[in-house]
N, C-alpha and C positions, 0 to 999 in steps of 0.2 A: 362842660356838661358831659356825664355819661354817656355812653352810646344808649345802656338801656333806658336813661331820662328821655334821649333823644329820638328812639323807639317807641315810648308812651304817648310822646308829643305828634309822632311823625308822622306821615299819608304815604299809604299805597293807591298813588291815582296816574294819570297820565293825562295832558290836555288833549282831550280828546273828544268829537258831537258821538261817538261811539259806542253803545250801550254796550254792544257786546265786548269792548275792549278794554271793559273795567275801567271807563273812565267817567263816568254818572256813579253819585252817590245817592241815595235818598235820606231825606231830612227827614228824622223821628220827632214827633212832638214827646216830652218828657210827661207831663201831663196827663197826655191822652193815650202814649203808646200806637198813636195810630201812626200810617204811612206818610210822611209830608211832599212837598212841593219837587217837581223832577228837574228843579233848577242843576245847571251845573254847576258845580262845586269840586272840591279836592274831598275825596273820602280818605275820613280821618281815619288814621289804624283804629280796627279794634274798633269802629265807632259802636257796632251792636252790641262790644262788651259794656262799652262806657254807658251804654242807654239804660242795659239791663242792670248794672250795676247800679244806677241813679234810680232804677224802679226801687233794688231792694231795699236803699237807701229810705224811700219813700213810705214803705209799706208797704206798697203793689205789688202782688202779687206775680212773679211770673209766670209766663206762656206755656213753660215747661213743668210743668208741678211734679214738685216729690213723690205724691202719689205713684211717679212713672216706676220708683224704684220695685213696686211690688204689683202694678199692675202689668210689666213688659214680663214679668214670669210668670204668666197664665196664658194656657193656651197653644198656638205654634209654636210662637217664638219663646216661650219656656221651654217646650220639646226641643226645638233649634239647641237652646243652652246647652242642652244637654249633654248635645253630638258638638258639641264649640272647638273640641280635640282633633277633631278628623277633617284631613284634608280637602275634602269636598265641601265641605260648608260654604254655601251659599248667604255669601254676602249682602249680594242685592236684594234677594227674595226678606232675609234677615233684618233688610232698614227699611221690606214695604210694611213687615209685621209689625215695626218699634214705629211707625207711623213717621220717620225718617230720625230716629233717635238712636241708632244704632251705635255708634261711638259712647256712648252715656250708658246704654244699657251693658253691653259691652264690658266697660270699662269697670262697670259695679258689680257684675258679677262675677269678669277675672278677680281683681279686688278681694273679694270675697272669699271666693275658693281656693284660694294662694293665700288668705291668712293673713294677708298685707293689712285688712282693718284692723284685725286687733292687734297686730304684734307692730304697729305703726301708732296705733291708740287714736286710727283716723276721727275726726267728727263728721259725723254721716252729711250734716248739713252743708259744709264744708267741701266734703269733697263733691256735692250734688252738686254745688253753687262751681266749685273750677269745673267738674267736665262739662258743664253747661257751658261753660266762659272757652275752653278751647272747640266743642264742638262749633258754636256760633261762629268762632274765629275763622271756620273755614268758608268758602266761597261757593255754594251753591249752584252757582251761575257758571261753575269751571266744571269741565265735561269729565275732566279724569282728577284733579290736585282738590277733591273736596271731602269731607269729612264721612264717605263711603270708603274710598282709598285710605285714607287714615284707619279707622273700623278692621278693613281689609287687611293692611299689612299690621293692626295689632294680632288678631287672632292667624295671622303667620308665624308672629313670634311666637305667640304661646303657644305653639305646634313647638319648632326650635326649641325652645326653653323644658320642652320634653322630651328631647333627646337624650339616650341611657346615660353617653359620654357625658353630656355636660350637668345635664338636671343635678346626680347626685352631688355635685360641686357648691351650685347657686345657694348663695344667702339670701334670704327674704329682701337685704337692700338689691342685691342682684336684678331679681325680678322684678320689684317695684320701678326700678330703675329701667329693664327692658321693656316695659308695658308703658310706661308714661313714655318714654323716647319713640316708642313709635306710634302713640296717638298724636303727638304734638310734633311728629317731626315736619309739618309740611305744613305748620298751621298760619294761616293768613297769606297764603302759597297766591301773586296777584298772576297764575295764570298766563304769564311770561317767563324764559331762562333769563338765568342770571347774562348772557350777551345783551338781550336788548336791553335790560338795564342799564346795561355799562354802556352801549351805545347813544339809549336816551338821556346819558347823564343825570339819572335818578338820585335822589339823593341817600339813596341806602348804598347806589352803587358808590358815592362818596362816604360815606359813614364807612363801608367797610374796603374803602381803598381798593375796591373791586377784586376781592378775598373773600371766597365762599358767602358773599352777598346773601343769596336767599339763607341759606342756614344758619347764616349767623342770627338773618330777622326769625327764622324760624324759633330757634334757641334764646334769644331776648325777649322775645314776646311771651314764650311760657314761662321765663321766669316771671315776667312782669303779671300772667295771671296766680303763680303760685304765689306770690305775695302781698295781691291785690285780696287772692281767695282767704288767707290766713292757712292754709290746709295745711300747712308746715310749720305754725307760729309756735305749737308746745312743745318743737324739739330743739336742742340745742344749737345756738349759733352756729358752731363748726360746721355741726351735722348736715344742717340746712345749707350750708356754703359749699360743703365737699357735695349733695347732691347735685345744686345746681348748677357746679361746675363738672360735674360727669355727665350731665344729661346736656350739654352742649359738648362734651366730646363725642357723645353718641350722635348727638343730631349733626354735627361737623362731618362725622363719620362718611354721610348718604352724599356729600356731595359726589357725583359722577365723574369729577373731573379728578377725583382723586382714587380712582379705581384699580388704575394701573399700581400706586404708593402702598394700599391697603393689599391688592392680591401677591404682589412681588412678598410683601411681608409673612402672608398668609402661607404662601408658596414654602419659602423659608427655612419655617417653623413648622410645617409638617415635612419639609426636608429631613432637618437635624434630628425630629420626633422629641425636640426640645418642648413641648408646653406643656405647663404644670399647672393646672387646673385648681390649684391648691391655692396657690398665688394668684391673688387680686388685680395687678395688672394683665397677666392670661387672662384673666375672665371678663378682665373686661374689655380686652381686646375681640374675643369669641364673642362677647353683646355685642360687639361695634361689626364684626363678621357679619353675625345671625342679623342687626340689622339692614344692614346690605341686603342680603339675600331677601329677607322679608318686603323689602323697598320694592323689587324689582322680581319676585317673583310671579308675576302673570302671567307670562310662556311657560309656569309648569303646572299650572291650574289648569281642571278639565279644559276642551276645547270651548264648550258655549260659555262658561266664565271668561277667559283665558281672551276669545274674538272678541266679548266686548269691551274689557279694559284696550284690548288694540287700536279698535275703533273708538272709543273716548280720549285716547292720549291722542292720537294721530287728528284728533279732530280740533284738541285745544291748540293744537302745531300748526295747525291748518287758519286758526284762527290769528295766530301771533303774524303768522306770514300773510294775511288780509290787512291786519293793521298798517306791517311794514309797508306791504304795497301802494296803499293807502295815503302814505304820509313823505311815499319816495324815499322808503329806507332802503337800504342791501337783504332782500330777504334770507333770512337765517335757513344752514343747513335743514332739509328735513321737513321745512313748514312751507314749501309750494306744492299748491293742493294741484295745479297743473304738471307736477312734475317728479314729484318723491307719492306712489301710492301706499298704500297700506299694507300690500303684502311686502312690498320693498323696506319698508322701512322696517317693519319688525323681524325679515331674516337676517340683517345687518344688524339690529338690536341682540340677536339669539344667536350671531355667532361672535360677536366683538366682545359683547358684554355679560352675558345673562351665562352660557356656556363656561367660560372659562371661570368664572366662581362660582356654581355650583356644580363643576369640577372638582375642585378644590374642596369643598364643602363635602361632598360624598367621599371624600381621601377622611376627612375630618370624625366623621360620623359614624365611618367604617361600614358605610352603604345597609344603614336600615331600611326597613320599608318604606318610611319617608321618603327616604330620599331614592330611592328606586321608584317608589309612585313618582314622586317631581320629574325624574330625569326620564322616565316612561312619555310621561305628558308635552316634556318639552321638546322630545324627537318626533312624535306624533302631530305634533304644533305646528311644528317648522316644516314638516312633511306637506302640509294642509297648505301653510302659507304659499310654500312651494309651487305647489297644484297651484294656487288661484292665481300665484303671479305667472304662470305660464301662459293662462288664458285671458290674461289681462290685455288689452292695448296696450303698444307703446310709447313711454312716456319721457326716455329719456335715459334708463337707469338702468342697469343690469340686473337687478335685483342683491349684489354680491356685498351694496351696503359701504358706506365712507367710515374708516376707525376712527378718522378725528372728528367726523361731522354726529358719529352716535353717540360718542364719548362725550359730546359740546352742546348737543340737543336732547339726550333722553332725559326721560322723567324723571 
């Protein structure tokens, strides 16, 4: 069997009486669309695709109506679109206005304005019906890995993807390709790393021989909605095959554990002053860069953006290490809430990780304004963390942060 058959079939659950641990599912009646019974069970992947799927099937109407397409451009949140370019864009305020559709709205109005509908010959229907099937995919119930984060790091890319250096380069499959890779790159994310996976002997950590586990589920499962959706059916075989095999090297790209592989490379190649933008493998290496950065840019977003994604990631950390404790596991790097705080963990986050590729990235860019705003925000960030971890109680930690523990636990 496939991995991706095996992906269609498979669950992200954990035996668990734990609501919070993602390990309750709730039963949809097909029928009625209403909430069912809080029996425990294994939640099937995808099960709110599979649900919605079986309404369209049905007739019924989904939750999400078309309508959204031309109602979320009235108003704020059309205003919002407007500024969708500029680095301050507020994200959260952006999914209170789409009534938490941001990903969707988002997604059809990049779409749009890049041209991707027609010079793709999208069917509007179609692609309503996939962003709806990867939005659902994400997990609501996750403090930081949900379909606001996804939203988030897409209009980072599309900041990226307007940079002088590289914009004049991008092909329409370019972009299409950057924009779908980082809505889907975390989709169906169960709000654990890939360690306690491997440690609970999950069976994705066996599907993927415990090799980039989450990414890989990340990257199968959107193939699984692009094919489910049809949204790719009137283009040619190849075509479809070459994209879905680049938007899993992209989404391969973010895992963290390959950071050091990706920058050494980065490093390199702005050494030699070898990358030729002309050429399709540079370019799509520079997507798989720019998604990186996009991933993990939230130390260079203002400071009140910037503190909450801090305190959302550290808190889903906080949560994985409750389970661990819970069940008399080894709690994992980063995730004891008695003992790694939140200034500690993100100066360690912002000089390990986050620092040294957008480093590189301003070498890249040749320090636009962009990238002067980011890197303004990011020293101004760490300054702040700094301050509160001084006057924090002692917890255990220097605050100076573990390389192998931020590399093995970030986001």
């Amino acid at each position: 069997m496939s991995c991706l058959m095996v992906e269609r079939c498979g669950a992200i659950a954990f035996e668990s009486p734990d609501q919070n641990a993602i390990c309750f599912c709730m039963l949809a009646t097909a029928n009625s669309g209403e909430i069912g019974t809080k029996k425990k069970v294994k939640r099937l992947l995808s099960f709110q695709r599979y649900f919605h799927a079986s309404r369209l099937l049905r007739g019924i109407v989904p939750q999400t109506s078309l309508h959204l397409l031309d109602e979320d451009y009235l108003g704020q949140a059309g205003h919002m679109l407007s500024k969708v370019g500029t680095w301050n864009f507020d994200i959260f305020l952006f999914d209170r206005l789409t009534n938490g559709n941001s990903l969707v709205t988002l997604l059809c109005h990049l779409f749009n304005t890049h041209g991707l509908i027609h010079h793709f010959q999208l069917d509007m229907v179609k692609l309503h019906r996939f962003l709806v099937m990867v939005q659902e995919d994400y997990h609501n119930q996750n403090p930081y890995h949900n379909a606001v984060h996804a939203a988030d790091v897409t209009q980072a890319m599309h900041c990226y993807l307007k940079e002088p250096k590289l914009a004049r380069y991008l092909t329409p499959l370019d972009i299409f390709l950057g924009l779908l890779a980082a809505a889907a790159h975390d989709v169906d994310h169960p709000g654990v790393n890939q360690p306690f996976l491997v440690k609970t002997k999950h069976h994705l950590a066996s599907l993927y021989q415990n090799v980039s586990v989450l990414e890989n589920h990340h990257w199968r499962s959107t193939v699984g909605m692009l094919r489910e959706s049809g949204l790719l059916s009137h283009l040619p075989v190849e075509m479809t095959q070459d994209i879905e095999q680049q938007l899993g090297s992209l989404i391969l790209a973010t895992d963290i554990s390959r950071q050091n592989e990706f920058l050494g490379s980065f490093k390199i190649h702005l050494d030699n002053d070898d990358l030729s933008l002309e050429d399709a493998e540079h370019r799509h290496f520079i997507l798989q860069i720019a998604l990186k950065c996009a991933d993990i840019c939230n130390p260079c977003r203002v400071w009140e953006m910037s503190k909450q994604w801090s305190e959302r990631v550290c808190e889903e950390f906080y949560r994985q290490g409750d389970l661990e404790r819970k069940f008399e596991l080894e709690i994992s790097p980063l995730c004891n809430q008695h003992m790694d705080t939140v200034p500690a963990i993100q100066i360690g986050f912002m000089t390990y990780l986050v620092e040294p590729l957008f480093d590189e990235w301003r070498r890249f860019t040749d320090n636009t304004p962009l990238t002067e705003a980011m890197m303004s925000h990011l020293r101004k960030n760490k300054a702040k963390w700094r301050a509160l971890h001084h006057h924090q109680p002692y917890r255990g930690d220097d605050g100076s942060g573990q390389r192998s523990e931020v590399a093995e636990a970030g986001p």
